[in-house]
N, C-alpha and C positions, 0 to 999 in steps of 0.2 A: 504494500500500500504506500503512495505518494500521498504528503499530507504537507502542501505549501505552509507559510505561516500565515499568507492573508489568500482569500479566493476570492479576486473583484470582480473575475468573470461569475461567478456563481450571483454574486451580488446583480450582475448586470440584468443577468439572464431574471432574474426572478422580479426586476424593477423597468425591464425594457422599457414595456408600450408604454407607462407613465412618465421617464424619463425623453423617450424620441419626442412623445407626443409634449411636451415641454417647450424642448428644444427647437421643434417646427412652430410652436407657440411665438418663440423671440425670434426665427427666421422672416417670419411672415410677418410680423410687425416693425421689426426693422430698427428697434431701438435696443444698443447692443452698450451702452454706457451711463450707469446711473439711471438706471428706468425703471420701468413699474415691480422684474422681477425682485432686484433689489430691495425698492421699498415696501415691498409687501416683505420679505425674508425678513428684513431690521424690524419691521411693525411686530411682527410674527413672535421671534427669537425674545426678543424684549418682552412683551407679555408672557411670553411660557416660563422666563425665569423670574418673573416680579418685579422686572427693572425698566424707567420710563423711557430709556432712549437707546437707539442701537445704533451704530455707525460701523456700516461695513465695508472692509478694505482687502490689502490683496494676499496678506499670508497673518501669521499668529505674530511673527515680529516685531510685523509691524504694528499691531495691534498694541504691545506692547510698547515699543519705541513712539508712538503717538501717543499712548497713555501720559509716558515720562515728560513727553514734549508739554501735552495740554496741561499741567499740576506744574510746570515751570523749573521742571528738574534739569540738571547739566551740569556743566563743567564745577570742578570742587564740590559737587554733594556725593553721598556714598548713599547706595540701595541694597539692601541686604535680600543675599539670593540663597536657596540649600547649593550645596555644592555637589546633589547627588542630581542632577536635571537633566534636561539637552541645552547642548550649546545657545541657541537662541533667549533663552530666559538670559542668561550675562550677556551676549551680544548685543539685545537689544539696549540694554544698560551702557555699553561702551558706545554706542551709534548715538547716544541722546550726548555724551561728554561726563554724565556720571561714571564713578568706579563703583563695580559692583564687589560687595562684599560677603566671601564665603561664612557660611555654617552650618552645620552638620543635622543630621539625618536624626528621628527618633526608631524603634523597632518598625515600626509602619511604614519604613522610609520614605517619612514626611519630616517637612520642618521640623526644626527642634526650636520650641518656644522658649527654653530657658535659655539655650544659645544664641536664639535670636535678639533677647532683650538683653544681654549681655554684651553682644556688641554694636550697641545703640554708640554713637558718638553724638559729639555736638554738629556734625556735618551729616549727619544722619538725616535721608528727605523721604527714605519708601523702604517697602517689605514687600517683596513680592515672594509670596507663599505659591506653590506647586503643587495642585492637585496631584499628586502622581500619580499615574498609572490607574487613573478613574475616581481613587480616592478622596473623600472630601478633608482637608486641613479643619483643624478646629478653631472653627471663624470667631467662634466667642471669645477666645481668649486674644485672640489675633485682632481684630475691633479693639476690645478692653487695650491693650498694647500700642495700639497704634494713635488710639484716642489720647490716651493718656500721657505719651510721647510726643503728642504734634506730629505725628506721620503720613503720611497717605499710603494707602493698602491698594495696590494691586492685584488681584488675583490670578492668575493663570491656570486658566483652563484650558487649557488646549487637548489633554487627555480626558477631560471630565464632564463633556456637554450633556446633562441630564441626570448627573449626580445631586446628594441633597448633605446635609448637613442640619442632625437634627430638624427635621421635615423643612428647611428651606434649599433653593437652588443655590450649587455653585455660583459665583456669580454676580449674587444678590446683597451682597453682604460688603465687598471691597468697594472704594471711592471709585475706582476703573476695575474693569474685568476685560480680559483678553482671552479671545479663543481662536485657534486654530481649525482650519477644513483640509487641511492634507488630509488625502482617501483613507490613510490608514485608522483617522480619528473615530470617535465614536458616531460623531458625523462629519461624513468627510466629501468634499467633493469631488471630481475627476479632473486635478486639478491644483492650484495654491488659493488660498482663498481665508481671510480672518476675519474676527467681528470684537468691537469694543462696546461694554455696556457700560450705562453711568444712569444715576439717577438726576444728577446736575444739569441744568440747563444750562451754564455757563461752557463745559464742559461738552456739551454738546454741543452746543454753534464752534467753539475751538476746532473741535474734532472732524466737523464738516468741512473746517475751511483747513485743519493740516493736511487731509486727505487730499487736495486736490490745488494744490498750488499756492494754498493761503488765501486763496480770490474768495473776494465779496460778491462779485458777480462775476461776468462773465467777460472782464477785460481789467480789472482792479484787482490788485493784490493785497490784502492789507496787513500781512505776515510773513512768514516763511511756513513756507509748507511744500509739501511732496509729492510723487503721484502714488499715489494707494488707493484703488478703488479696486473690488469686488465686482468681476465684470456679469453682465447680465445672464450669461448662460450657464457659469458656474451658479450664479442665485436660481436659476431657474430648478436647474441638480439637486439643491438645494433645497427648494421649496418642497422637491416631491421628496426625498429622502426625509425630510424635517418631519413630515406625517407619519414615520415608522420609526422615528430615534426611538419614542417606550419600549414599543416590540423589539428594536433590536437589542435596547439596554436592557429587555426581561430574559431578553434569549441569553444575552453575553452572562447575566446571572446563575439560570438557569447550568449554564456548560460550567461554570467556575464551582457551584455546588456540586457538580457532578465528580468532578476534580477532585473539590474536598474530600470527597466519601468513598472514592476512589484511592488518593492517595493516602487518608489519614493513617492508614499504620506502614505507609514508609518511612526510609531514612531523610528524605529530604523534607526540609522545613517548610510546611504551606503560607501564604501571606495571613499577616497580622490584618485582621479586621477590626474597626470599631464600631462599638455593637452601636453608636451613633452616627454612623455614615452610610448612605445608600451607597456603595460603591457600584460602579456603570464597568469595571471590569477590560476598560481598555487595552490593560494586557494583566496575564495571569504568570505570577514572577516568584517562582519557587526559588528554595537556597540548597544548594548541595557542596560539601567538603570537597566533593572529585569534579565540581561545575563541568571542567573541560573535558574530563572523561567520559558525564556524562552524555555530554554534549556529541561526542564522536559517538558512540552508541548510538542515540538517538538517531542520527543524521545515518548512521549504516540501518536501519530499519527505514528510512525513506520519508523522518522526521523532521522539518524546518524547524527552530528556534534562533531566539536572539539575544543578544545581551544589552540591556535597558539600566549602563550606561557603564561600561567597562573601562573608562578614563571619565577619571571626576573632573570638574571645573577647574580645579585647583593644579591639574598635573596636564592640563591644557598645554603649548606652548604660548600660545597669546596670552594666555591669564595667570599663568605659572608662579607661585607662591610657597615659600616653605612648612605653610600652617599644616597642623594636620588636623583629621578628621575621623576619629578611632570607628565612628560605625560606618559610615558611609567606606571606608575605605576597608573595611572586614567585608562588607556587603559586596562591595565591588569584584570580591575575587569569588561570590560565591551564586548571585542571578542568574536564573536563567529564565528567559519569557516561552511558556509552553504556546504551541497554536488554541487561540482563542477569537474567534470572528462569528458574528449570526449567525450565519449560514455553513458553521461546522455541522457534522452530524454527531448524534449519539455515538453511532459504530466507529467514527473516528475517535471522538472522546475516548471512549474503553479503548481502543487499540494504542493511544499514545498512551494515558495511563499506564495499560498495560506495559509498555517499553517502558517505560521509565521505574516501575517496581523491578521489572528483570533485569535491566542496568545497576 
């Protein structure tokens, strides 16, 4: 048995006629920038998370890197990132002129709030907390912190689009929220594609005008600003996928329990859940002593897995720093991301399972 890590084609196959029929939707209309698909997706996305205003642009980076800009962050402030992420959560920090500042990972490999308010300075301007891997951070204390501090709270989601955190959305809870639509995401498009929420209206008009040159209209500039938009046919992908994010985040649940109960009397370590987090399962990231042996196993039985993030932030070359970081960096020798996508089946389930107990 061959068992990819993602099946987009399966995805496609079972979303065609809604997807073409979309796409011939914004052919025929003719409007392919900033149009109706778009502002229906923002209108959309923004009410499903409880948040008033959506500003959609062209990857998760940017989503971020425009948060930093609109909140007035840059040169000599520092933003405090985990250093267990993808590259882009610090990049977008170093693209604004901020330095972004590492720290470590708690067992959920999420933030760590005691280290994050620990390295609070006086140049200290954002926290950008990390849904990882579907998981929701714990906003309460992370609000309380950043209130308390004078901060602004970013969120990133970009793995976590329809996760909750004690019954609210990802999302809903930071000054800006950043999500990402690469296919691989929980929702993703065919494609690069981001979206920033904010409850601000100040914020919001910012946001309108960084995405698109800074223009007031349509010959005036009255900022700096960039070209970031979310083009119509990725929103249109979009639109029709948005109506099956629960179903696929129930299925993604669904296969992760399945996982559980499967693997709980093996040797390798299942993910830390908190019994407060709807986690959406964007990727399913076991710990194993033998990681890379298991890993070759796996892959000789016709198993795809990944590793979610086998160079931390910190041992980056662009970002390279002598701190250390005892879990994230224990962690880091021991992930591995088993195949988890909607559109797996049960009989794959059990057969990767099953490889991985015989490994």
């Amino acid at each position: 048995m061959k068992i990819p890590f993602n099946n987009f084609a399966r995805e496609y196959a079972s979303l065609k006629s809604e997807i073409e029929g979309a796409l011939q939707r914004v052919m025929q209309r003719g409007h392919f920038i900033l149009g109706p698909e778009v502002q229906q997706f923002e209108k959309d996305f923004a009410a499903y998370n409880g948040v008033r205003y959506g500003v959609a642009v062209n990857s998760g980076t940017d989503a971020l890197y425009l948060s930093l800009l609109a909140a007035g962050i840059g040169n000599g402030d520092e933003v405090i990132v985990p250093v267990n992420t993808a590259l882009p959560t610090a990049m977008a920090v170093a693209m604004s002129g901020a330095s972004p500042v590492f720290v470590d990972c708690d067992e959920s490999f999420l933030i760590d709030i005691h280290a994050t308010a620990a390295a609070i300075t006086k140049i200290t301007k954002a926290i950008i907390p990390v849904h990882l891997y579907g998981q929701a951070c714990d906003l309460d204390r992370l609000r309380e912190l950043a209130d308390r501090r004078g901060l602004i709270l970013i969120e990133d989601c970009a793995q976590a689009a329809g996760a909750q955190w004690r019954g609210k959305k990802v999302g809903s809870v930071g000054d800006f929220s950043a999500y990402s639509f690469y296919p691989t995401k929980t929702l993703g498009a065919y494609g690069d594609g981001g979206m920033i929420l904010t409850n601000s209206e100040e914020y919001f008009k910012k946001l309108q005008a960084l995405r698109f040159y800074g223009e007031a209209d349509r010959v005036h500039s009255k900022m700096f600003g960039v070209n970031s938009r979310l083009d119509e046919m990725q929103a249109a992908i979009l639109n029709v996928k948005f109506k099956h994010l629960d179903r696929m985040n129930e299925r993604r649940r669904e296969i992760a329990r399945q996982y559980g109960e499967l693997l709980k009397s093996s040797v390798c370590t299942l993910p830390f859940i908190s019994n407060t987090s709807e986690h959406v399962y964007h990727l399913f990231v076991i710990r194993s002593e033998d990681r890379d042996g298991l890993r070759t196993r796996l892959l000789e039985r016709g198993i795809e897995t990944l590793i979610h993030y086998p160079v931390l932030l910190h041992r980056q070359p662009f970002f390279r720093t002598e701190a250390t970081f005892p879990n994230a960096e224990t962690y880091a020798t021991q992930i591995l991301s088993l195949p988890l996508h909607p559109y797996l089946t049960d009989t794959e389930v059990g057969y990767v399972a099953e490889a991985v107990r015989t490994a």
